[in-house]
Backbone atoms as SQL, in Angstrom:
CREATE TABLE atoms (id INTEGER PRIMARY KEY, chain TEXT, resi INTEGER, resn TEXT, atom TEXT, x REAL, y REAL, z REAL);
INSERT INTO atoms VALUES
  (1, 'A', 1, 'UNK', 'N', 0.841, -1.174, 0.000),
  (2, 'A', 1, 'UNK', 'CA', 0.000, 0.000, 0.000),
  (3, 'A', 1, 'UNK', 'C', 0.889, 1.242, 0.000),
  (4, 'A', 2, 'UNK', 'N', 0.393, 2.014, -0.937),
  (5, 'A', 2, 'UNK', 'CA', 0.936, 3.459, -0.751),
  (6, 'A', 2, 'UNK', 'C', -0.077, 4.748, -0.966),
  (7, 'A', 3, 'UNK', 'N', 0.278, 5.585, -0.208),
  (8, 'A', 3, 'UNK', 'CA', -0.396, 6.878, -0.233),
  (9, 'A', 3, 'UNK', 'C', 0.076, 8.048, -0.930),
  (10, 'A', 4, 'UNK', 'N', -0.331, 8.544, -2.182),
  (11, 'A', 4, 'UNK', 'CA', -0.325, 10.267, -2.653),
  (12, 'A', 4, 'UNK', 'C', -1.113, 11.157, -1.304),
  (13, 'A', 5, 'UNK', 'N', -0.605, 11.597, -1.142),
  (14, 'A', 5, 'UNK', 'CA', -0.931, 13.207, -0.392),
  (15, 'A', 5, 'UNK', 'C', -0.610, 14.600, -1.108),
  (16, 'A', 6, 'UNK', 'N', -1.879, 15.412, -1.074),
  (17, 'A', 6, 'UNK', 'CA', -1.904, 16.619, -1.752),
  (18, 'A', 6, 'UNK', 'C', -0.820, 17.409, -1.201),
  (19, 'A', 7, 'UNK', 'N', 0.116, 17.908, -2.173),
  (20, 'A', 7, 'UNK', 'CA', 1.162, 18.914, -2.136),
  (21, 'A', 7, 'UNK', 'C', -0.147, 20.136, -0.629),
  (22, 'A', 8, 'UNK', 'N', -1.118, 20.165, -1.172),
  (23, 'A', 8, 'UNK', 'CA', -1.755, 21.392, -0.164),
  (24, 'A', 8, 'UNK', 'C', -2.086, 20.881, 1.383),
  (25, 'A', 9, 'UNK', 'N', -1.939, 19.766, 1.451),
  (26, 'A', 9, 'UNK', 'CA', -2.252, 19.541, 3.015),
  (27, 'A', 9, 'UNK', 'C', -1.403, 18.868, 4.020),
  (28, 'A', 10, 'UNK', 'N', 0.256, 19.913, 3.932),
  (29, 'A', 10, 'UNK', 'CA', 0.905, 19.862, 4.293),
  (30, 'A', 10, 'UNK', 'C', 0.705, 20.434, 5.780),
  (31, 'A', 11, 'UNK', 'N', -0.083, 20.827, 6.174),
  (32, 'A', 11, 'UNK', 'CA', -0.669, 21.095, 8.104),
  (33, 'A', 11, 'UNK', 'C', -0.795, 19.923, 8.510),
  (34, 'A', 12, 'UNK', 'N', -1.396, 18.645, 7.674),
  (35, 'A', 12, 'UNK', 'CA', -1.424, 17.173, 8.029),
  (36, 'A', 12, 'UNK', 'C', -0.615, 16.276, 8.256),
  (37, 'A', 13, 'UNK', 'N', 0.037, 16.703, 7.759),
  (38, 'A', 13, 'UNK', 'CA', 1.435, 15.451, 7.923),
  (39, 'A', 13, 'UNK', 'C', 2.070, 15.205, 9.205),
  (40, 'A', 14, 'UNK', 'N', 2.216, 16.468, 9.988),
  (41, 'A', 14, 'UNK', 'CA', 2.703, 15.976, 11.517),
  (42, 'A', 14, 'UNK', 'C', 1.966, 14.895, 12.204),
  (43, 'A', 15, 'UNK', 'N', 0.765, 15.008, 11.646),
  (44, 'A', 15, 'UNK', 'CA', -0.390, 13.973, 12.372),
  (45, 'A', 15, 'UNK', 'C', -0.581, 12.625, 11.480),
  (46, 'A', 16, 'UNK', 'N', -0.290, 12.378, 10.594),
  (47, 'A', 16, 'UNK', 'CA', -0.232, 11.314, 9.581),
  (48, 'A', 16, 'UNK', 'C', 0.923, 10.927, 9.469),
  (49, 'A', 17, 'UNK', 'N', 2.530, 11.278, 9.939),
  (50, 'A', 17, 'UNK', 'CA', 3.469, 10.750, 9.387),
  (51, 'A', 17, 'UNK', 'C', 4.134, 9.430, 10.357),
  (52, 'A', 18, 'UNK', 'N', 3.120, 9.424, 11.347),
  (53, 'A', 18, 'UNK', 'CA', 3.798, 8.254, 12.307),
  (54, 'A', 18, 'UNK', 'C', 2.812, 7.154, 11.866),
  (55, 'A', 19, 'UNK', 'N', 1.493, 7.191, 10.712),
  (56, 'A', 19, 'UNK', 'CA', 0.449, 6.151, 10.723),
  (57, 'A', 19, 'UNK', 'C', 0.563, 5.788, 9.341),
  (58, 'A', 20, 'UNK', 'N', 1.113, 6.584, 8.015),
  (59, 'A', 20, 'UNK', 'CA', 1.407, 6.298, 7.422),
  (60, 'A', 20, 'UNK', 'C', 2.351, 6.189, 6.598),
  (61, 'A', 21, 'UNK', 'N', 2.907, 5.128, 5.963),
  (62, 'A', 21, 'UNK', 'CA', 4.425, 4.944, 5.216),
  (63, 'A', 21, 'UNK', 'C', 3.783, 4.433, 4.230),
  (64, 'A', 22, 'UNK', 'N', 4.791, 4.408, 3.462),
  (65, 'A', 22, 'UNK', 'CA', 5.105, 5.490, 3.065),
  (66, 'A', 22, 'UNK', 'C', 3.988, 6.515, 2.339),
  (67, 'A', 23, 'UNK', 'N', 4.700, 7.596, 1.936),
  (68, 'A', 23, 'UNK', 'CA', 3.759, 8.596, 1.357),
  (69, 'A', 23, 'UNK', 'C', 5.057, 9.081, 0.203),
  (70, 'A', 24, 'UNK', 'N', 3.701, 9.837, 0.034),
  (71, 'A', 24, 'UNK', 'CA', 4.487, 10.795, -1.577),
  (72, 'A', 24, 'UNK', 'C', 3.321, 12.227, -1.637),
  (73, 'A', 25, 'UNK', 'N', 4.055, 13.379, -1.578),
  (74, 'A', 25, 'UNK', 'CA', 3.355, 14.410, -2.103),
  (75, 'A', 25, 'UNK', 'C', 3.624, 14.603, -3.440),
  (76, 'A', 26, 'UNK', 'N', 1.930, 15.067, -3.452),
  (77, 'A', 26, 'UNK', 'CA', 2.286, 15.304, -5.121),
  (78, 'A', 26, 'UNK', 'C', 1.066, 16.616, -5.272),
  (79, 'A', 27, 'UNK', 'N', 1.144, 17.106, -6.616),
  (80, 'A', 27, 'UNK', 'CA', -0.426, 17.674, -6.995),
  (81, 'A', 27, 'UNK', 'C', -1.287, 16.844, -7.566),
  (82, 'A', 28, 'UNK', 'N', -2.124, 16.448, -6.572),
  (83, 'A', 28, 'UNK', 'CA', -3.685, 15.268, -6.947),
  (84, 'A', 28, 'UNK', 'C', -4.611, 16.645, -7.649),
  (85, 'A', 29, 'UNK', 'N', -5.206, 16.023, -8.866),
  (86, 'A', 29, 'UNK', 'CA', -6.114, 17.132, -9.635),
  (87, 'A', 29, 'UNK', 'C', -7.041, 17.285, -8.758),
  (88, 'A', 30, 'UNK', 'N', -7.337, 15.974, -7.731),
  (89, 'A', 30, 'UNK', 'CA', -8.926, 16.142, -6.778),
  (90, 'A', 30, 'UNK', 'C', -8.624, 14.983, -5.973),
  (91, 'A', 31, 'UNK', 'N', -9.186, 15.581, -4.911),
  (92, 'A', 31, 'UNK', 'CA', -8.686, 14.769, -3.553),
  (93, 'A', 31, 'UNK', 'C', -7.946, 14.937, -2.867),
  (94, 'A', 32, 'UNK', 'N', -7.742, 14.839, -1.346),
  (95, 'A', 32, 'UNK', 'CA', -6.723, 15.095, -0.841),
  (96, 'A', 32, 'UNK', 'C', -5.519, 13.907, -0.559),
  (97, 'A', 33, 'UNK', 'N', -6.047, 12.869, -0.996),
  (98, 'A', 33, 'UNK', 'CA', -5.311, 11.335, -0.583),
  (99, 'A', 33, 'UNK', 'C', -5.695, 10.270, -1.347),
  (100, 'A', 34, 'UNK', 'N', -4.648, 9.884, -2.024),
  (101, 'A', 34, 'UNK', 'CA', -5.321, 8.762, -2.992),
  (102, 'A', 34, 'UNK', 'C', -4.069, 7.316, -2.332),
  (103, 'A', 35, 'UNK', 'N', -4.903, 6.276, -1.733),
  (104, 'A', 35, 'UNK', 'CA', -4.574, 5.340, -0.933),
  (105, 'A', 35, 'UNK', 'C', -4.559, 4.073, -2.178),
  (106, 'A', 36, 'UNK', 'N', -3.559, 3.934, -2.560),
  (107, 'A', 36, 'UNK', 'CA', -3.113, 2.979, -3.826),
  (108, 'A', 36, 'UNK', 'C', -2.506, 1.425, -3.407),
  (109, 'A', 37, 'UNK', 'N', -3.868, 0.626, -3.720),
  (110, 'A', 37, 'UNK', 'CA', -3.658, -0.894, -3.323),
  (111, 'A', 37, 'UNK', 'C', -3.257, -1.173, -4.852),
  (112, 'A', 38, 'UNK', 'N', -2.507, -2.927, -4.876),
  (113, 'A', 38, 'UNK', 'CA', -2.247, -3.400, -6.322),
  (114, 'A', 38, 'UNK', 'C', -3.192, -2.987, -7.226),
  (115, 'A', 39, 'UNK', 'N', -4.343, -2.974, -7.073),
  (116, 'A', 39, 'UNK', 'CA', -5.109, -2.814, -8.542),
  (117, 'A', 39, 'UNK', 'C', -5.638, -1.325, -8.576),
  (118, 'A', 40, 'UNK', 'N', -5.751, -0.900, -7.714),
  (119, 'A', 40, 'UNK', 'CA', -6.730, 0.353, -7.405),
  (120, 'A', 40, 'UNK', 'C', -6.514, 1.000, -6.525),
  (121, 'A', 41, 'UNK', 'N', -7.175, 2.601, -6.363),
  (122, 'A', 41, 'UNK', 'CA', -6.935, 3.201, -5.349),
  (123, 'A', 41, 'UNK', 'C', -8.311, 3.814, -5.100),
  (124, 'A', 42, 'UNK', 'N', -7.836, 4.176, -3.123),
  (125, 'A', 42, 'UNK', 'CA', -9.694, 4.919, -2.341),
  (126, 'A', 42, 'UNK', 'C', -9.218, 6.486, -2.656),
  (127, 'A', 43, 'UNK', 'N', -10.133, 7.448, -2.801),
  (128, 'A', 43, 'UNK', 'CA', -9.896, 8.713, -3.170),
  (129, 'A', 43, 'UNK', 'C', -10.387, 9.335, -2.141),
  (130, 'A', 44, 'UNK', 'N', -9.443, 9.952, -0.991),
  (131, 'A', 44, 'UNK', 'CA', -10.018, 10.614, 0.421),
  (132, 'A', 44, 'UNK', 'C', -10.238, 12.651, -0.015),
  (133, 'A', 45, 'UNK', 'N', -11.278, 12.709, 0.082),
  (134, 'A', 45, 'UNK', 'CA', -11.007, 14.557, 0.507),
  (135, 'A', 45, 'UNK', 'C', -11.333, 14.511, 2.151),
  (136, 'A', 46, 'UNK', 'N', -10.698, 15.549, 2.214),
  (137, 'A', 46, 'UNK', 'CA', -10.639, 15.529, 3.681),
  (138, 'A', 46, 'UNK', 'C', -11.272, 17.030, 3.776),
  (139, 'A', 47, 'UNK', 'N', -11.871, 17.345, 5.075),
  (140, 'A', 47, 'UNK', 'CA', -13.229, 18.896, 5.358),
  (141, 'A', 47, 'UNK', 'C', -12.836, 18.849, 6.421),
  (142, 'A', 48, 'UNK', 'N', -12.542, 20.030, 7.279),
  (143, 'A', 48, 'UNK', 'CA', -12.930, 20.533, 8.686),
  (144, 'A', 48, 'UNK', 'C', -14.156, 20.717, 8.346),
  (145, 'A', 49, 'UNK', 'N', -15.514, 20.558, 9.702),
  (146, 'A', 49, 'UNK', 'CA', -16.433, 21.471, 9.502),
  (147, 'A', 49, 'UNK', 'C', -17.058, 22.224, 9.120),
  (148, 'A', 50, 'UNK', 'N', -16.195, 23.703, 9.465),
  (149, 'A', 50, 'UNK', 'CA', -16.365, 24.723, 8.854),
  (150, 'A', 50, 'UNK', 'C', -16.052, 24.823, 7.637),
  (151, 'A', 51, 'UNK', 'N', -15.058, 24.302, 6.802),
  (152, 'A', 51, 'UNK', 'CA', -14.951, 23.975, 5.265),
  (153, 'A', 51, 'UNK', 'C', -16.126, 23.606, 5.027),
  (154, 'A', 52, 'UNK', 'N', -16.554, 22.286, 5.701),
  (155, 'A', 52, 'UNK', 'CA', -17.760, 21.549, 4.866),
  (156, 'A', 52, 'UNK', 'C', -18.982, 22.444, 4.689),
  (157, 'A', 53, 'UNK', 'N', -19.191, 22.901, 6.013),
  (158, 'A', 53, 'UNK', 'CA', -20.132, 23.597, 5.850),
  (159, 'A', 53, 'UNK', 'C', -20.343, 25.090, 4.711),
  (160, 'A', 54, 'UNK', 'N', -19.243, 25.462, 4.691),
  (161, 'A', 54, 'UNK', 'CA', -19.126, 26.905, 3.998),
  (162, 'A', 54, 'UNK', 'C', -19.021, 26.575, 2.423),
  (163, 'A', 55, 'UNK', 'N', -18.548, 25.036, 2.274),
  (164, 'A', 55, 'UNK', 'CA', -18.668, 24.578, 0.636),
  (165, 'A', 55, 'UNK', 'C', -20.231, 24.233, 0.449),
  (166, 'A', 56, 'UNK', 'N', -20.949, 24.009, 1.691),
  (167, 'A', 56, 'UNK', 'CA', -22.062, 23.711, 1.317),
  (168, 'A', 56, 'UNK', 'C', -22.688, 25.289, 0.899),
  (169, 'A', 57, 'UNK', 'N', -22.454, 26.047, 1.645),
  (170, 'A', 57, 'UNK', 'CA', -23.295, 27.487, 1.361),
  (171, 'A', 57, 'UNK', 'C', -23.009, 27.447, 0.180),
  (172, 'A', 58, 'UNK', 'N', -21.962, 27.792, -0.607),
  (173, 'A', 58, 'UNK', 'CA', -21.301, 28.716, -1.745),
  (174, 'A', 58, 'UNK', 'C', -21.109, 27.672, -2.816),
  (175, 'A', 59, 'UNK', 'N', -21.865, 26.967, -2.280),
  (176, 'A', 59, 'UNK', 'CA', -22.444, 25.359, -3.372),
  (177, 'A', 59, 'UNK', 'C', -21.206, 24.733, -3.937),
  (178, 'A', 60, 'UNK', 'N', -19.960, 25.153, -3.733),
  (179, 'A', 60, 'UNK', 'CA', -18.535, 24.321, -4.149),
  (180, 'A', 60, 'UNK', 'C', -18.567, 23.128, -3.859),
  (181, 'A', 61, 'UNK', 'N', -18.945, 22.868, -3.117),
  (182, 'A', 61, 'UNK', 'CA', -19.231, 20.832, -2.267),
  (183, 'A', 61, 'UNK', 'C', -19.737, 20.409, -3.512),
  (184, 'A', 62, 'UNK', 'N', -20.905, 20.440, -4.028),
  (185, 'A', 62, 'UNK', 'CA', -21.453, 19.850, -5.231),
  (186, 'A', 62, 'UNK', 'C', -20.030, 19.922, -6.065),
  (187, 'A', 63, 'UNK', 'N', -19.613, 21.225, -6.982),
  (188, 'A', 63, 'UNK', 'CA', -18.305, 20.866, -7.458),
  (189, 'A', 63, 'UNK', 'C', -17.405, 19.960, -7.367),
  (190, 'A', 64, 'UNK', 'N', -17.051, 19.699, -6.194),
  (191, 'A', 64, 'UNK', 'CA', -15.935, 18.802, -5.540),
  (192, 'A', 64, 'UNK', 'C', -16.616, 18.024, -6.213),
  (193, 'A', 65, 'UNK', 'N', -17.392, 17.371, -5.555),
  (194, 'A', 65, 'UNK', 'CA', -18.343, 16.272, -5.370),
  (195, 'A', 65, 'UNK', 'C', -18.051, 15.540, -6.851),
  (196, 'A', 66, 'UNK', 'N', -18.576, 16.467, -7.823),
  (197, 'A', 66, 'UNK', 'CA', -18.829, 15.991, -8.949),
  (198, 'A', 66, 'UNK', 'C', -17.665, 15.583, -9.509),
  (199, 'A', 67, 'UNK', 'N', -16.200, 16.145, -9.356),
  (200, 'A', 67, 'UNK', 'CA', -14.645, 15.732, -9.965),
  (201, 'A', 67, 'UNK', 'C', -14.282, 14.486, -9.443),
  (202, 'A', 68, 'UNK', 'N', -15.064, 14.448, -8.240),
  (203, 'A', 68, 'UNK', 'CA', -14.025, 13.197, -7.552),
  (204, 'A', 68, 'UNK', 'C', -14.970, 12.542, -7.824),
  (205, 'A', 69, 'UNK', 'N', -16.049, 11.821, -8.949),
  (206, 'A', 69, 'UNK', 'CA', -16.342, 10.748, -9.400),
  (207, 'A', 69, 'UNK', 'C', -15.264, 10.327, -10.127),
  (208, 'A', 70, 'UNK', 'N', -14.016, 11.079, -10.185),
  (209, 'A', 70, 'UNK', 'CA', -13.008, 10.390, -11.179),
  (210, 'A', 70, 'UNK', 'C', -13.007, 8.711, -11.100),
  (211, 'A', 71, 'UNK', 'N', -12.510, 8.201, -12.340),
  (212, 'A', 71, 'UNK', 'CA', -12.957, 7.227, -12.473),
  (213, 'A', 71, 'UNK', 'C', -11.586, 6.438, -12.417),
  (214, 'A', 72, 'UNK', 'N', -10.229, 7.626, -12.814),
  (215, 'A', 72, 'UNK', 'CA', -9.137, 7.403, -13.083),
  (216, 'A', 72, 'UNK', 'C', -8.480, 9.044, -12.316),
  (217, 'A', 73, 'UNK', 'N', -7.351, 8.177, -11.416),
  (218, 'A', 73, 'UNK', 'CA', -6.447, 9.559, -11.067),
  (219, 'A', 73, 'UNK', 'C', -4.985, 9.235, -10.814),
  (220, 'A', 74, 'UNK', 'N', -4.271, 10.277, -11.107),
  (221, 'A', 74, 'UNK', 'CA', -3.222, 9.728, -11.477),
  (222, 'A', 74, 'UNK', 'C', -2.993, 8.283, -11.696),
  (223, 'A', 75, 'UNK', 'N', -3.301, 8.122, -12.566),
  (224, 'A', 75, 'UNK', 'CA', -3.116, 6.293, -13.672),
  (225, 'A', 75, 'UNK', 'C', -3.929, 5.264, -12.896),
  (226, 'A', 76, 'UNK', 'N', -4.527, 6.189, -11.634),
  (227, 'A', 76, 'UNK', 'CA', -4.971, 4.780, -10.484),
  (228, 'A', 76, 'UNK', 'C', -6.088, 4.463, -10.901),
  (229, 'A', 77, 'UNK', 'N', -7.154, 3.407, -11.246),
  (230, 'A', 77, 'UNK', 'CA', -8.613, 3.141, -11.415),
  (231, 'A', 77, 'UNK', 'C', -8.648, 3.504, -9.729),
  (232, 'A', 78, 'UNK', 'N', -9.518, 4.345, -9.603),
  (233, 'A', 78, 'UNK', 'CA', -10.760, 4.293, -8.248),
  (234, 'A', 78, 'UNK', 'C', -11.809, 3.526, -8.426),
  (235, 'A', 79, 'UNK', 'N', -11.639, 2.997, -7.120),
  (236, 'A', 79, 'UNK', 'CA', -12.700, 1.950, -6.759),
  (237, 'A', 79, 'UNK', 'C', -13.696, 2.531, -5.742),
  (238, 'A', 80, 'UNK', 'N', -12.638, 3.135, -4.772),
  (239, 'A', 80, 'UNK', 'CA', -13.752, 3.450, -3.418),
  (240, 'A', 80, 'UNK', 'C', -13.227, 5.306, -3.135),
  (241, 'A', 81, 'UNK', 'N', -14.255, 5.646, -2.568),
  (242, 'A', 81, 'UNK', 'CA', -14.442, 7.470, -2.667),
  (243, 'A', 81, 'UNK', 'C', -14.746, 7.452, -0.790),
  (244, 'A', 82, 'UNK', 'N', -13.952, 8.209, -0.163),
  (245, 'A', 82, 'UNK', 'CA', -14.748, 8.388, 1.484),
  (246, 'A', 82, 'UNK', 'C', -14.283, 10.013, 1.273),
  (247, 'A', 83, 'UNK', 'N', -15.416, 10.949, 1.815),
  (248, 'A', 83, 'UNK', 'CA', -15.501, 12.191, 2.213),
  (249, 'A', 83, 'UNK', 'C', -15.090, 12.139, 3.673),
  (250, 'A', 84, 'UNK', 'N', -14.055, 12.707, 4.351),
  (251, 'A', 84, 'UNK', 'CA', -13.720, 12.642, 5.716),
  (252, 'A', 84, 'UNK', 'C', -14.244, 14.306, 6.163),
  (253, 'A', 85, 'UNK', 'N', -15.009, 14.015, 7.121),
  (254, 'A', 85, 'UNK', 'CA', -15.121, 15.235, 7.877),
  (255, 'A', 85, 'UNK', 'C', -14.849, 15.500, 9.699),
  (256, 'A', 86, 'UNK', 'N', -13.981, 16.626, 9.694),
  (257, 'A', 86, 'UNK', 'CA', -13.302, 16.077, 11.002),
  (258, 'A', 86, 'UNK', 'C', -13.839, 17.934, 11.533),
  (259, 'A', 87, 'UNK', 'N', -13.776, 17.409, 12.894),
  (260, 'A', 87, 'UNK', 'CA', -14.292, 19.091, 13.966),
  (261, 'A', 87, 'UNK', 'C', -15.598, 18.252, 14.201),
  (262, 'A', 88, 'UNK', 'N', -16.291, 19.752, 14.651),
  (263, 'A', 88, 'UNK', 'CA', -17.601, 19.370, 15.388),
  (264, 'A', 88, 'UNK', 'C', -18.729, 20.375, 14.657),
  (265, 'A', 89, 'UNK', 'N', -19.564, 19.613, 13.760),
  (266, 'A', 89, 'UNK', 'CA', -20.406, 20.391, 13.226),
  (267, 'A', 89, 'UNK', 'C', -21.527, 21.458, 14.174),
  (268, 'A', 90, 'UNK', 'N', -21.769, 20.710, 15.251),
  (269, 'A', 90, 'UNK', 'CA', -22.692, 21.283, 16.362),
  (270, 'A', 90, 'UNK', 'C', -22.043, 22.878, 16.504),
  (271, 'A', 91, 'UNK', 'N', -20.719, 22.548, 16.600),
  (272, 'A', 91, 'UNK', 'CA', -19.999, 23.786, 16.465),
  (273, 'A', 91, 'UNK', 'C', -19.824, 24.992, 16.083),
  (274, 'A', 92, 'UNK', 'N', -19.790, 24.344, 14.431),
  (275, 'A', 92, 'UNK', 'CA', -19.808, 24.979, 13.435),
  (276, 'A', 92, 'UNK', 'C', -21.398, 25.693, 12.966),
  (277, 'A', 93, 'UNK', 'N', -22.314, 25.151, 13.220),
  (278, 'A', 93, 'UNK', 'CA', -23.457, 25.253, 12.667),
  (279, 'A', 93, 'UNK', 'C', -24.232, 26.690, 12.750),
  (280, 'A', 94, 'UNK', 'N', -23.799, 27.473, 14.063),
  (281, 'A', 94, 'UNK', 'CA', -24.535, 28.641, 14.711),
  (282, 'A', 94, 'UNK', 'C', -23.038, 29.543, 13.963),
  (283, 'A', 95, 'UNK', 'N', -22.457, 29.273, 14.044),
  (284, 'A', 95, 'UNK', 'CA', -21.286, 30.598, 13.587),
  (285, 'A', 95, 'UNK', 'C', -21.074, 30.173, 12.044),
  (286, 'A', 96, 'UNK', 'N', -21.477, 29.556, 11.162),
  (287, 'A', 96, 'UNK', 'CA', -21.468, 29.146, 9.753),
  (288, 'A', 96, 'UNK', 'C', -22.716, 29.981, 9.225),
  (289, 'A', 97, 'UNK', 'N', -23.727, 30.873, 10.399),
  (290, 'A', 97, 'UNK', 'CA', -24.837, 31.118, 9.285),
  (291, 'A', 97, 'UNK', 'C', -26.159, 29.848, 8.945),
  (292, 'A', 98, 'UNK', 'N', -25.603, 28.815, 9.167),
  (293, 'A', 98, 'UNK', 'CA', -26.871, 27.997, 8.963),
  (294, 'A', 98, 'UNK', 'C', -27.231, 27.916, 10.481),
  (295, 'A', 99, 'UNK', 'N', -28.494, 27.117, 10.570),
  (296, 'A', 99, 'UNK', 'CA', -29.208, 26.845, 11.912),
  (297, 'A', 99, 'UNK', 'C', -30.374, 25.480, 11.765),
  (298, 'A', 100, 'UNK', 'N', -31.222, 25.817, 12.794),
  (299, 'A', 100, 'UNK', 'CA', -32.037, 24.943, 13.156),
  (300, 'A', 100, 'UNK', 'C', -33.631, 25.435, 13.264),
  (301, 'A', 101, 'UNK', 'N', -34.572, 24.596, 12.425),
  (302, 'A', 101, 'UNK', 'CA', -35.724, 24.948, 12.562),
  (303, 'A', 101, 'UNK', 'C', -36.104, 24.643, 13.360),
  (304, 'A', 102, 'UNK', 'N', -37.878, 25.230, 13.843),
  (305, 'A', 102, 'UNK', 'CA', -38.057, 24.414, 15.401),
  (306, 'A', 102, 'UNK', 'C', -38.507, 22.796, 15.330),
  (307, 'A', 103, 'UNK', 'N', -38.481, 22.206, 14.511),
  (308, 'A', 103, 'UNK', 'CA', -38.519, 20.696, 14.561),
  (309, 'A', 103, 'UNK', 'C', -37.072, 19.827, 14.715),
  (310, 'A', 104, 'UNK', 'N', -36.022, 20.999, 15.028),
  (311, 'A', 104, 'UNK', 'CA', -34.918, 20.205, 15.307),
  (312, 'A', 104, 'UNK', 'C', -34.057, 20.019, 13.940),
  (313, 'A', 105, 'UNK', 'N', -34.535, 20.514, 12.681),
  (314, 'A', 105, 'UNK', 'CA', -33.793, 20.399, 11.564),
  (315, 'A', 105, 'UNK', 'C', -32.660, 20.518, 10.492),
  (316, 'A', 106, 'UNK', 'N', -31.714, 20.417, 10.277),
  (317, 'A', 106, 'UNK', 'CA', -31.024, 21.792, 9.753),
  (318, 'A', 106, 'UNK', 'C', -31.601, 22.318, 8.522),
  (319, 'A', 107, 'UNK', 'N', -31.497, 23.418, 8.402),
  (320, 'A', 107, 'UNK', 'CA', -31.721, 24.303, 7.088),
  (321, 'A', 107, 'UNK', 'C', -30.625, 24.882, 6.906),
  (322, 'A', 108, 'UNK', 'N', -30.607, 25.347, 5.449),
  (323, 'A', 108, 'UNK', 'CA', -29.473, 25.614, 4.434),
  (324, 'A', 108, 'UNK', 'C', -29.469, 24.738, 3.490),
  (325, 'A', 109, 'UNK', 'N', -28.223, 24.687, 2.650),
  (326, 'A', 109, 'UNK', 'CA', -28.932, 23.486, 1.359),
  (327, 'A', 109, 'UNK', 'C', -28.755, 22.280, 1.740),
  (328, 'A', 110, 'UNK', 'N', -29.206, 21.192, 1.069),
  (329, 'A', 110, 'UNK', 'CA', -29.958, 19.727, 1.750),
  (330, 'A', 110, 'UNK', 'C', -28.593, 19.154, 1.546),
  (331, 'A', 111, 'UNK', 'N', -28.480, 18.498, 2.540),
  (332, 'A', 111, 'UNK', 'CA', -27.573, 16.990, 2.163),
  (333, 'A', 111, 'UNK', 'C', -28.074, 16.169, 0.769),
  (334, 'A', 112, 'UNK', 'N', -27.705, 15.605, 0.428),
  (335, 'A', 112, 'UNK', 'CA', -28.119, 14.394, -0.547),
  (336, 'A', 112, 'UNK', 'C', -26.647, 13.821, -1.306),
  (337, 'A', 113, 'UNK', 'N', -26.857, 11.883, -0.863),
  (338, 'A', 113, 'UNK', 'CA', -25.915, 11.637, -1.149),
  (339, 'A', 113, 'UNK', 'C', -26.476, 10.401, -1.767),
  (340, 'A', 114, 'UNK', 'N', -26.294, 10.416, -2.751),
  (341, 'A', 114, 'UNK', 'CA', -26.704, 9.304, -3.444),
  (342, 'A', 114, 'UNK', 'C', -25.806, 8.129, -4.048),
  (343, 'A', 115, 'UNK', 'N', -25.893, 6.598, -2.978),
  (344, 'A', 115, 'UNK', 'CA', -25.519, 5.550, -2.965),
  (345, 'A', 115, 'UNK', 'C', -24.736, 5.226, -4.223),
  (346, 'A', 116, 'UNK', 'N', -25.730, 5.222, -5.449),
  (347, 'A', 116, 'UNK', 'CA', -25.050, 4.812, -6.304),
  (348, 'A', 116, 'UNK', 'C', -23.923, 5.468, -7.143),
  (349, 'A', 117, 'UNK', 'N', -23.437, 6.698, -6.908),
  (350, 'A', 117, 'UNK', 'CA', -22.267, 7.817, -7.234),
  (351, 'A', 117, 'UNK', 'C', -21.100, 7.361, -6.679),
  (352, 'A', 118, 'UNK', 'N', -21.643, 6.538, -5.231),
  (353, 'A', 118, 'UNK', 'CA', -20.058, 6.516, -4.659),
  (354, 'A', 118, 'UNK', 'C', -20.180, 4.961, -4.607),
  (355, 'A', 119, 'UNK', 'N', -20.795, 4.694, -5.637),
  (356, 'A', 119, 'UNK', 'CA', -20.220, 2.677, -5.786),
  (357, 'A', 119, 'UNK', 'C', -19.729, 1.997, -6.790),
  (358, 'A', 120, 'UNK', 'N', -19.193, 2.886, -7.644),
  (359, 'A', 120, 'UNK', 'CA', -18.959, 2.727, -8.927),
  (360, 'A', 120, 'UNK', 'C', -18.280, 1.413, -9.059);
């Protein structure tokens, strides 16, 4: 097994370099981590919170979303896609601008993740 790591998420590595070996930075067109077994590789983006949430406002998440169906990245066939989201949305939610209706809901734009996109 080997890991590409995005030339940009070099704040990560102090925390990833004792769990994973080896690695290689590089510029990934999309994704932040492409985890390369013999045949194939998983395509990780990685979100704080407040990222996630603020790509959700300014509708960039869909963007993402839609590149990293890559099918092929750097020469790798993708097989498997995980969105990592790390912080505490509870957190994030009142200082992001979005909130809660009184049924307990969130509002802002909808989640929707549809099964068959990420099973290729």
């Amino acid at each position: 097994m080997k890991t590409l790591v995005d030339y940009r998420e070099k704040k990560i590595l102090p925390c990833i370099e004792d769990l994973i070996s080896p690695y290689e930075l590089v510029n990934l067109p999309v994704g932040d981590f492409l985890i390369i077994f013999e045949d194939y590789g998983v395509l990780v983006e990685r979100k704080t919170a407040r990222d996630f949430l603020n790509s959700m406002k300014t509708n960039r998440l869909w963007e993402q979303m839609h590149r990293f169906l890559a099918e092929k990245v750097m020469g790798y066939q993708v097989r498997r896609r995980a969105l990592l989201i790390h912080g505490y949305l509870d957190d994030e939610i009142g200082l992001s601008g979005f909130g809660w209706n009184h049924n307990g809901c969130l509002y802002g734009n909808p989640i929707q993740v549809q099964h068959s996109h990420f099973s290729r």
